[in-house]
C-alpha positions, 0 to 999 in steps of 0.5 A: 532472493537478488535485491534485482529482481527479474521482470515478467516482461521484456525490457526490464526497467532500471533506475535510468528508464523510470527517471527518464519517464519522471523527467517527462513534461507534466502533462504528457507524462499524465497523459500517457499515464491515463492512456495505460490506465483506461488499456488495463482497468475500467475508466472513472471506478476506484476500488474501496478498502479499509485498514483497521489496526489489530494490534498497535504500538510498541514495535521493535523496529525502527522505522523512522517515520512510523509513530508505533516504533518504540524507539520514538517518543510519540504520543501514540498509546500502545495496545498490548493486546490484539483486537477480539474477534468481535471488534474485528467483525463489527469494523468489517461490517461497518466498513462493508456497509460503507461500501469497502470491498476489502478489509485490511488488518495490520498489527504492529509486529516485526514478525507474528508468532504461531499463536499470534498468528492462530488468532489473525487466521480466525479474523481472516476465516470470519472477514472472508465469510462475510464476502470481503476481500482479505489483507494482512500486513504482520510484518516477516514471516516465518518459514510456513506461515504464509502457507497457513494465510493461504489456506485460511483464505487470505487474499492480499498480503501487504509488505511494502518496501517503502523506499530504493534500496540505495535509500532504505539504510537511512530509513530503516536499520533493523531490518534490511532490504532482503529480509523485505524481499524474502517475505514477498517471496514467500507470500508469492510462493504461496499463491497469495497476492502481493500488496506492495509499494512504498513512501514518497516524502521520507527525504529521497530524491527523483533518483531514489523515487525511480529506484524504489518504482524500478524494484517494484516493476521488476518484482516477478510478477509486479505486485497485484496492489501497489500502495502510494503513500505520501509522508505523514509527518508525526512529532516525535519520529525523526522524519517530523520536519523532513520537507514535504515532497512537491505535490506535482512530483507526487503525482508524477510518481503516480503516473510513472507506477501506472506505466511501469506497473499497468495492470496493478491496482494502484492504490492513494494511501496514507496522507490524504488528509494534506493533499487537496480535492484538486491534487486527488484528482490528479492522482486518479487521472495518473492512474490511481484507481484505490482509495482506503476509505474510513475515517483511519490509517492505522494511527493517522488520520484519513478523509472522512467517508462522508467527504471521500462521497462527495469527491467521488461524485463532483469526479464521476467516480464510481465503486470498482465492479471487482468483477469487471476489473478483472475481466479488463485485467485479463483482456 
């Protein structure tokens, strides 16, 4: 697979079309954002999801903002083990109750093997029977495991690219960019939709920013699901003192991945614990229009859902009708 993608659509957007959409005046580029938005999803609805880590820490790679790679001295214990059945189901009930429509389960693994895999494939079977939407995120995948996840039911895989690619070397050095984009690959091949996106806040500049914005447009098709996550900076990675990102330019990233990716549920993710009501709201009017709702991300703190409500209710937001989100995707 071309580290290049193709677009499903015509006129392709390169690194120089999606910096020109940065460069836009604040609030016209937040306008148009909006406009985009309200075309291809139902106004003022935020879909729910929840993440929960089924097996955490001690992983190979080398990520440099991720607390669970054993190659950083952080102060994360490491599970040995993978989650039991029943923890997974009692997670998935609460998180239903509370209102998520899909649960997400993420093992810190470069890659899952077949017996590793046979567990997460009964936790996906038993999530789906209670009448949630499923995701996986199990690092690259083998030759006919992700055929195995679509015949389980799964729905979503998540795989993010995380940054541009011209940026990726100074993030990551045990994986490389294709190896990233051979796994979306496959997942797409067998029929299971695509979570992806990346991290605003490693270091990169506004060119790298509309690097990474540009290889998720032009995936073929564009992700399904596209996650925005905003740094968390974590003692003991060596991302724990890069400066954080402007929160204007946050939000810019977002309108820019509502225009460039319009028909995406476009997802506020990680550090949400450092971003203001205020900046939130911003968020949504650029067009974000997914939250992960719990108290987690994994091993880093998320808005309580008790103060996710509040927020919700002060903006007018309601809980995504799935339903009619798709009608207006289809439209």
């Amino acid at each position: 697979m071309e580290v290049t993608a193709v677009s499903r659509e015509a006129g392709v957007w390169n690194i120089a079309s999606v910096t020109e959409l940065f460069d836009t005046p604040f609030m016209d580029l937040i306008y148009r954002a909006q406009q985009v938005h309200r075309d291809h999803h139902p106004a003022n609805q935020v879909q729910l999801s929840t993440l929960m880590s089924i097996k955490t820490g001690a992983c190979t790679e080398d990520c440099a903002y991720c607390p669970q790679s054993k190659h950083h001295e952080t102060d994360l214990a490491e599970e040995a083990r993978i989650a039991k059945l029943e923890e997974v189901l009692a997670a998935a009930r609460a998180a239903r109750e509370q209102g998520a429509q899909r649960f997400c389960m993420g093992a810190a693994w470069r890659s899952p093997t077949e017996r590793q895999l046979d567990d997460v494939i009964e936790m996906v079977q038993a999530v789906k029977a209670l009448g949630m939407e499923t995701c996986v995120t199990l690092g690259m995948l083998k030759p006919g495991q992700a055929q195995r996840l679509r015949d389980a039911g799964l729905d979503y895989y998540n795989h993010n690219l995380d940054t541009s690619p011209e940026f990726y070397g100074n993030i990551i050095t045990t994986r490389t960019y294709e190896d990233r984009l051979n796994t979306l690959e496959s997942v797409r091949d067998a029929g299971i939709k695509v979570c992806c996106g990346g991290i605003v806040g490693l270091g990169e500049s506004r060119r790298e920013r509309a690097g990474l914005i540009a290889q998720l447009a032009n995936l073929n098709p564009y992700p399904e699901s596209v996650p925005i996550n905003n740094l968390v900076r974590v003692e003991g990675t060596p991302l724990a003192d890069v400066p954080a990102v402007d929160e204007f330019e946050f939000v810019r990233t977002i309108a820019v991945a509502r225009i460039t990716m319009p028909e995406a549920v476009l997802r506020l993710s990680a550090g949400r614990t450092d971003m203001s009501d205020t900046m939130q709201a911003l968020c949504f009017m650029a067009g974000a229009n997914s939250i992960f709702y719990g108290d987690e991300l994994l091993t880093t703190a998320n808005p309580q859902q008790e103060k996710d409500r509040q927020l919700m209710e002060r903006l007018g937001l309601e809980v995504m009708d799935m339903q009619a989100a798709a009608q207006a995707c289809t439209s």
